[in-house]
C-alpha positions as CSV (number, residue, x, y, z in Angstrom):
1,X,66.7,68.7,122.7
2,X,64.6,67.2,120.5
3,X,62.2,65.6,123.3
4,X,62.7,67.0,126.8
5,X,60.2,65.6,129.6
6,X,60.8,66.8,133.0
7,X,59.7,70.4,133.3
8,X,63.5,71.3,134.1
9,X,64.5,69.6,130.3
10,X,61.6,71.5,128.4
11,X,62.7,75.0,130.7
12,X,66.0,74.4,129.4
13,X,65.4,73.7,125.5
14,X,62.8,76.6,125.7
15,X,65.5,78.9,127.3
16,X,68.4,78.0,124.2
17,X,65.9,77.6,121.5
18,X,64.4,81.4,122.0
19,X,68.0,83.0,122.9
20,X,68.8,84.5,120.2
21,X,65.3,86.4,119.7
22,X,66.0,87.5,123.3
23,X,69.2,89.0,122.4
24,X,67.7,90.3,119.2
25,X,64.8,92.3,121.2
26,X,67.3,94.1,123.5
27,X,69.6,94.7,120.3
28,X,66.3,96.3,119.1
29,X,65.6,98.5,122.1
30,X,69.3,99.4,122.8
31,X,69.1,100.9,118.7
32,X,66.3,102.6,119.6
33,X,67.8,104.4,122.5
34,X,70.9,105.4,120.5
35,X,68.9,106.3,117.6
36,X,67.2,109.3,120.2
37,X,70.6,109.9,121.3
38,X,72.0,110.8,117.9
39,X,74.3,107.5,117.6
40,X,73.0,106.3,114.4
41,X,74.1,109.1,111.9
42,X,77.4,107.1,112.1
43,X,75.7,105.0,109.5
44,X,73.9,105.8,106.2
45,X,70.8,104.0,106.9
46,X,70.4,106.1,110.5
47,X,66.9,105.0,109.9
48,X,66.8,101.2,109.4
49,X,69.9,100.7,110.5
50,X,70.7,98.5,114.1
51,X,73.0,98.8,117.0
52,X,75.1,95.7,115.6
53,X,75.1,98.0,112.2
54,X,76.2,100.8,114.0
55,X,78.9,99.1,116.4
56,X,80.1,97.6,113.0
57,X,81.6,100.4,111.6
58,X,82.5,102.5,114.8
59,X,84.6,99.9,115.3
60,X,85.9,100.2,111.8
61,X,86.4,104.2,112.2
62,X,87.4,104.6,116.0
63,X,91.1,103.3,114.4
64,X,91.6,106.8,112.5
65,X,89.2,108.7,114.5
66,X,91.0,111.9,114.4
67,X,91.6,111.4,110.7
68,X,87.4,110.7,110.0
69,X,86.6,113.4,112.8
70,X,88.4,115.7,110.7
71,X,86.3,115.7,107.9
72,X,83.0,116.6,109.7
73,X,80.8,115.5,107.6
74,X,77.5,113.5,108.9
75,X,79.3,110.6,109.4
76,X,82.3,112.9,111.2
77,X,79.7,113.7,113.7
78,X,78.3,110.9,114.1
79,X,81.2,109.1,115.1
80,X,81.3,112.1,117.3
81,X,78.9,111.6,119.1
82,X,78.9,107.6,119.8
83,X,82.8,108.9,121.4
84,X,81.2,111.7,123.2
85,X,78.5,109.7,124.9
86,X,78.6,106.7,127.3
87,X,75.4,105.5,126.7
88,X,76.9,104.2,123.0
89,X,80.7,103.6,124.5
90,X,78.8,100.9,127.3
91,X,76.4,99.6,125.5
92,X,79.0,98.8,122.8
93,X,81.7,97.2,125.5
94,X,78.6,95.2,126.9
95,X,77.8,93.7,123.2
96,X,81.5,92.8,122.4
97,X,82.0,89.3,120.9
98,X,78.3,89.0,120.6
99,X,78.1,87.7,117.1
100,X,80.0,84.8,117.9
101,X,78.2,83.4,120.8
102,X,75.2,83.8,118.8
103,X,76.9,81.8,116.3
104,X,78.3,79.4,118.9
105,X,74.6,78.7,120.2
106,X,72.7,79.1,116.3
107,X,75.3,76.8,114.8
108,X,75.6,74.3,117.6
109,X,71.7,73.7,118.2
110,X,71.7,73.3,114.5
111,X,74.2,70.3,114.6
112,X,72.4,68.9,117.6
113,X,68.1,68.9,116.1
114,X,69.7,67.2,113.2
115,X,71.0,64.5,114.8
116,X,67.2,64.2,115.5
117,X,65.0,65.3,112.2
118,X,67.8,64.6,109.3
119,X,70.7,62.7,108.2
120,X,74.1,64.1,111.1
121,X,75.3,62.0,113.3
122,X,77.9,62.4,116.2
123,X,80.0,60.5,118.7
124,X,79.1,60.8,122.5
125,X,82.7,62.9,122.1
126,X,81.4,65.4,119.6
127,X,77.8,65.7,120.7
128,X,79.6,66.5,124.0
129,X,82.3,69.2,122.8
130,X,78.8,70.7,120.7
131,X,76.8,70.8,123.8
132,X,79.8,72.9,126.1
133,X,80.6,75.0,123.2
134,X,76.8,76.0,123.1
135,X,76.2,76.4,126.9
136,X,79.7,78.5,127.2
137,X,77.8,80.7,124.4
138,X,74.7,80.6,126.0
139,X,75.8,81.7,129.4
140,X,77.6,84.9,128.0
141,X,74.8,85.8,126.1
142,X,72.2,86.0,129.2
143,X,75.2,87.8,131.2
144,X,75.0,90.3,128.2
145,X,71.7,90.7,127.6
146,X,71.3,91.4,132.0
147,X,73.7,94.0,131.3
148,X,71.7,95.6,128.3
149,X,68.5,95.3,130.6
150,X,70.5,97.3,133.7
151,X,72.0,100.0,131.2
152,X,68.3,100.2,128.9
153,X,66.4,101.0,133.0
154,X,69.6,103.2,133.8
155,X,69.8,106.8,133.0
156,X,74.0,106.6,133.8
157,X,74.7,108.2,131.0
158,X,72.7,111.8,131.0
159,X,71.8,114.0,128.0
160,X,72.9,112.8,124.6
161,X,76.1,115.0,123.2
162,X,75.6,118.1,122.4
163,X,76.1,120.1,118.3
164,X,78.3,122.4,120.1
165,X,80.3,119.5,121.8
166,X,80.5,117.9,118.6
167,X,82.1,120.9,117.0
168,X,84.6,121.1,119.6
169,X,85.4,117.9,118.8
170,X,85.7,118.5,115.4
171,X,87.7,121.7,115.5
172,X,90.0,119.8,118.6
173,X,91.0,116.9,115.0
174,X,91.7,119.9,112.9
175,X,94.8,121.0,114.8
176,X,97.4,121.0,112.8
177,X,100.3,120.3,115.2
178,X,99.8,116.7,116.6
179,X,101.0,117.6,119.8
180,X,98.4,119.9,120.5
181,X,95.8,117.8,118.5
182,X,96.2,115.3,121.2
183,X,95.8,117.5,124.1
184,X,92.7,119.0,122.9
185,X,91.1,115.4,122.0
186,X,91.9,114.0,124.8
187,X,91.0,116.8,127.3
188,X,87.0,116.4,125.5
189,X,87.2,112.4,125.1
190,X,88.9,111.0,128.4
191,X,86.2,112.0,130.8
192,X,83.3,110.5,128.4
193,X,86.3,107.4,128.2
194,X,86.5,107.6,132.2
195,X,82.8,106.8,132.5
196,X,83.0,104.3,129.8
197,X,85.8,102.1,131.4
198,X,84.5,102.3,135.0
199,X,80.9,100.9,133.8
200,X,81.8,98.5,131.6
201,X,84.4,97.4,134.2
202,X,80.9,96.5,136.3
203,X,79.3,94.6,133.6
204,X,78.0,90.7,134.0
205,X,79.5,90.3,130.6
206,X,82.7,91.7,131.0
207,X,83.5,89.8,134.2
208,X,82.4,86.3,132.6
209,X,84.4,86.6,129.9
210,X,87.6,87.5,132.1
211,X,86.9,84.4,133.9
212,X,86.8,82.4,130.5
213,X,89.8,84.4,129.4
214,X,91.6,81.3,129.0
215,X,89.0,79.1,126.9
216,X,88.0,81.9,124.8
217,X,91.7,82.3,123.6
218,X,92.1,78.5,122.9
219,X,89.0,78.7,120.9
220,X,89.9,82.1,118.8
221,X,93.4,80.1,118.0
222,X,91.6,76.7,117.2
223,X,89.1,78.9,115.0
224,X,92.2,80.5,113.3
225,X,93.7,76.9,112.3
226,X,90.3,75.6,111.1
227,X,90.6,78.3,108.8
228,X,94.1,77.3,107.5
229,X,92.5,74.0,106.7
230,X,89.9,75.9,104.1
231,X,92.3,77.7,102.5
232,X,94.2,74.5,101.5
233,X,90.9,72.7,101.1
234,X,90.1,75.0,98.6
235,X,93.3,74.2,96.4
236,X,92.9,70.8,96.9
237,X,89.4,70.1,96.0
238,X,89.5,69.5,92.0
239,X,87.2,72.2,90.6
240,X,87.4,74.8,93.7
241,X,89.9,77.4,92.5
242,X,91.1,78.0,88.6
243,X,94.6,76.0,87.8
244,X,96.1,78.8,87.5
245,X,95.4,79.6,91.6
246,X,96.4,76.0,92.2
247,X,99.9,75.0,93.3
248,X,101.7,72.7,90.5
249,X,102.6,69.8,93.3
250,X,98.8,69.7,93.6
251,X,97.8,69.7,90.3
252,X,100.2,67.0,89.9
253,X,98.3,65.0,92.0
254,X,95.2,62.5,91.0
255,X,92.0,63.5,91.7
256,X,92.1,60.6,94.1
257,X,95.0,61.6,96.2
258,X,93.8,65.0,96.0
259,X,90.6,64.0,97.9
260,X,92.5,61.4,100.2
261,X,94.8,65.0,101.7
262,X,91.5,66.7,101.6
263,X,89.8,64.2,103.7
264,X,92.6,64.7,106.2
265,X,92.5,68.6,105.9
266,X,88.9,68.4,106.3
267,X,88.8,66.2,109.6
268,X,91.5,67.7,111.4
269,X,89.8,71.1,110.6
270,X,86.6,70.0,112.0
271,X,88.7,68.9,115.5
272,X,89.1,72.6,115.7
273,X,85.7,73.9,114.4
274,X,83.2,71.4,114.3
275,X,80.7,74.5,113.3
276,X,82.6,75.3,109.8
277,X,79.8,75.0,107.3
278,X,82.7,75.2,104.9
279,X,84.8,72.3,106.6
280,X,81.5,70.5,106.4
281,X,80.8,70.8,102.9
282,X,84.4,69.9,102.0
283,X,84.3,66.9,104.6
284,X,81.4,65.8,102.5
285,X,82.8,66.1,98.8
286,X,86.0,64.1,100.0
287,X,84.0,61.2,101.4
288,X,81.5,61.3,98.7
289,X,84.3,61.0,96.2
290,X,86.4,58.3,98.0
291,X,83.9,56.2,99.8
292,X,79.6,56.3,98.8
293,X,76.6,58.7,99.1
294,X,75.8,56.7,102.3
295,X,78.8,58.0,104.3
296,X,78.5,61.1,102.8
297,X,74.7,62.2,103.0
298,X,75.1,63.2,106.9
299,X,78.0,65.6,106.0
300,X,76.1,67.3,103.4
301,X,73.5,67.4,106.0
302,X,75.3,68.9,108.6
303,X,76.3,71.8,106.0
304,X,72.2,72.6,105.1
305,X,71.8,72.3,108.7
306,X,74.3,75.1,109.3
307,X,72.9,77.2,106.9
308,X,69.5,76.6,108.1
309,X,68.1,74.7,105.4
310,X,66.3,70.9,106.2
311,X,65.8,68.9,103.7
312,X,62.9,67.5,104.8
313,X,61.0,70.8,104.9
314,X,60.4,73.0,101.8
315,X,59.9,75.8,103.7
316,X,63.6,76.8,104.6
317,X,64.6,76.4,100.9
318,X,61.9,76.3,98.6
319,X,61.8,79.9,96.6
320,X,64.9,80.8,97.8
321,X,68.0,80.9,95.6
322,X,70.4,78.3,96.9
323,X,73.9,78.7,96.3
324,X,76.0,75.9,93.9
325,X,76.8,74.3,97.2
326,X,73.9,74.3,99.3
327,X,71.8,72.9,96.0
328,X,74.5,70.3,95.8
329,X,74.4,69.2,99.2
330,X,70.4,69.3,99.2
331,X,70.5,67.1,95.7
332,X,72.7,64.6,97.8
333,X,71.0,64.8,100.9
334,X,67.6,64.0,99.1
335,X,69.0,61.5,96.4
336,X,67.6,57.8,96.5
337,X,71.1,56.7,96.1
C-alpha cells in the first residue's frame, strides 16, 4: 500500500485509494437525476440535500407509509413520488448497505497506511483479516457503482410521477376502511413495485451480495457482539459513565481489576471488529493503565487513524475541534514518554 512497484501493485492501490470519491461522484449524479425527477422534496434540504440523505429517511418513512402519505404535506408527496417512480425505488435497491462497505474499505485502508506512516502495528493474521474485509468491501462497491452507471445511461424508468398520480396516492391513504385502503394503494404502487423488483433483481450488486449472503451475515452478527463489548466497556472503564449508571459489582472493583476485565472486553471485541474506533480507544486506555505508553501509543494510534487524524500531520487536526478522546489519544500518541 504504502509502496507498490509493479504497475499491477500501483493500479491496485490507485483503484482502493480513489474508491470512495468514485462512489461519491455517481452518488452525486444519481441525486441529480432524482432531484429533476421530484425525489428530493422527501427531505427539507431538497436543495443541498444527497441521494444517501434522501434514501435515509425513505427508508425511515416507507415503514408507516400510508400513515405519512396521509398527511400530504410536502414531505407526504414526496415520499410519493420516490414510491411512485422506479428510477428512485432501483437506484435505492442498487445503493443498499453502501455505507458500510465504504466504511469497510475507509476504515481498513486506514488501519493498513498506518502500519506505514505512524505508530499501528498488526500480525500477519490481522493485516490479513484487514486486507479481505477491505477487498470484500471493495468488490461490492465497484458492482454497485456499474450498476449506478447502467441505470444513470438508462431511461428504464420513463417520466417522473405525475401531481395527479401523487394525489391519487394521497386520496388512495385517506380511506378510511383498511380494507379498501389497501386495495387502492396497492392497485397504484404494485406495478411501479413490479418494475422495481424485476430490475433490481438484474443488478451486479444485488447478485454479489446473494453470493456473499453467508459472510455478510457472519459479519453483521460479529459487528453486533463487538458492540456488546462497548457497552460493558463503557461501565467498566473508571470515569466513562456517572456511578450512578455503573453496576455496584463494578464499582466494587479496583481500578486495576476494572482495567484487567476491560482489557479482555476490549480484545475479544476487536476479534470481532478490528475497525471499532471505540474498541480501539478502550483497548488503548486499558493497556495504558496496566502496562506503559509504549504498548499503548499504537492503540491510540489506530483510534486517530480511524477517525482520520495522523499525528504526524497538522493538517487533519490542527484547527479543528477534537473531541476529549481523540485529544487524548493525540496527547499520547505524540508524548516523549
Amino acid at each position: 500500500m504504502a509502496r507498490p512497484r509493479t504497475a499491477e501493485e500501483k493500479a491496485l492501490v490507485s483503484d482502493l485509494l480513489g474508491l470512495e470519491a468514485a462512489v461519491k461522484l455517481r452518488l452525486s449524479l444519481a441525486t441529480r437525476e432524482l432531484r429533476k425527477r421530484g425525489c428530493m422534496a422527501l427531505i427539507e434540504d431538497e436543495e443541498s440535500g444527497s441521494f444517501k440523505d434522501v434514501a435515509r429517511r425513505y427508508e425511515e418513512l416507507v415503514q408507516r407509509a400510508a400513515t405519512e402519505l396521509a398527511v400530504g404535506d410536502q414531505r407526504a408527496r414526496g415520499l410519493g413520488v420516490c414510491l411512485l417512480d422506479p428510477a428512485f425505488g432501483v437506484r435505492y435497491s442498487a445503493i443498499h448497505g453502501i455505507e458500510r462497505e465504504l466504511l469497510e474499505v475507509r476504515s481498513g485502508l486506514s488501519i493498513l497506511l498506518a502500519t506505514q506512516a505512524g505508530f499501528v502495528s498488526l500480525s500477519n493474521g490481522e493485516a490479513l483479516v484487514i486486507a479481505q474485509r477491505v477487498d470484500r468491501s471493495a468488490a461490492l462497491l465497484r458492482a454497485m457503482m456499474l450498476d449506478m452507471d447502467l441505470l444513470g445511461a438508462s431511461d428504464f424508468a420513463g417520466e417522473p410521477a405525475t401531481s395527479l398520480l401523487v394525489d391519487e396516492l394521497v386520496e388512495a391513504a385517506r380511506e378510511s376502511d383498511q380494507g379498501e385502503r389497501q386495495r387502492k394503494l396497492s392497485a397504484l404502487l404494485d406495478p411501479t413495485q413490479a418494475v422495481i423488483t424485476r430490475m433490481a433483481g438484474s443488478l451486479k450488486g444485488a447478485r454479489l451480495r446473494a453470493a456473499l449472503s453467508a459472510d455478510l451475515a457472519l459479519r453483521e452478527a460479529a459487528l453486533e457482539r463487538a458492540s456488546q463489548h462497548v457497552l460493558e466497556l463503557d461501565r467498566l472503564v473508571p470515569g466513562r459513565l456517572p456511578d450512578e449508571e455503573v453496576p455496584a459489582e463494578v464499582l466494587a472493583m479496583s481500578k486495576q481489576d476494572r482495567h484487567r476485565v476491560a482489557l479482555r472486553h476490549a480484545q475479544e471485541g476487536l476479534a470481532e471488529d478490528p475497525f471499532s474506533p471505540e474498541l480501539s480507544f478502550y483497548m488503548a486506555l486499558s493497556t495504558d493503565w496496566l502496562v506503559d505508553r509504549l504498548r499503548s501509543r499504537p492503540w491510540f494510534d489506530r483510534y486517530l487513524a480511524l477517525n482520520g487524524v495522523r499525528a504526524h500531520d497538522h493538517r487533519t487536526y490542527q484547527g479543528n475541534v477534537l473531541s476529549p478522546d481523540l485529544q487524548i489519544a493525540l496527547d499520547a500518541v505524540q508524548s516523549d514518554v
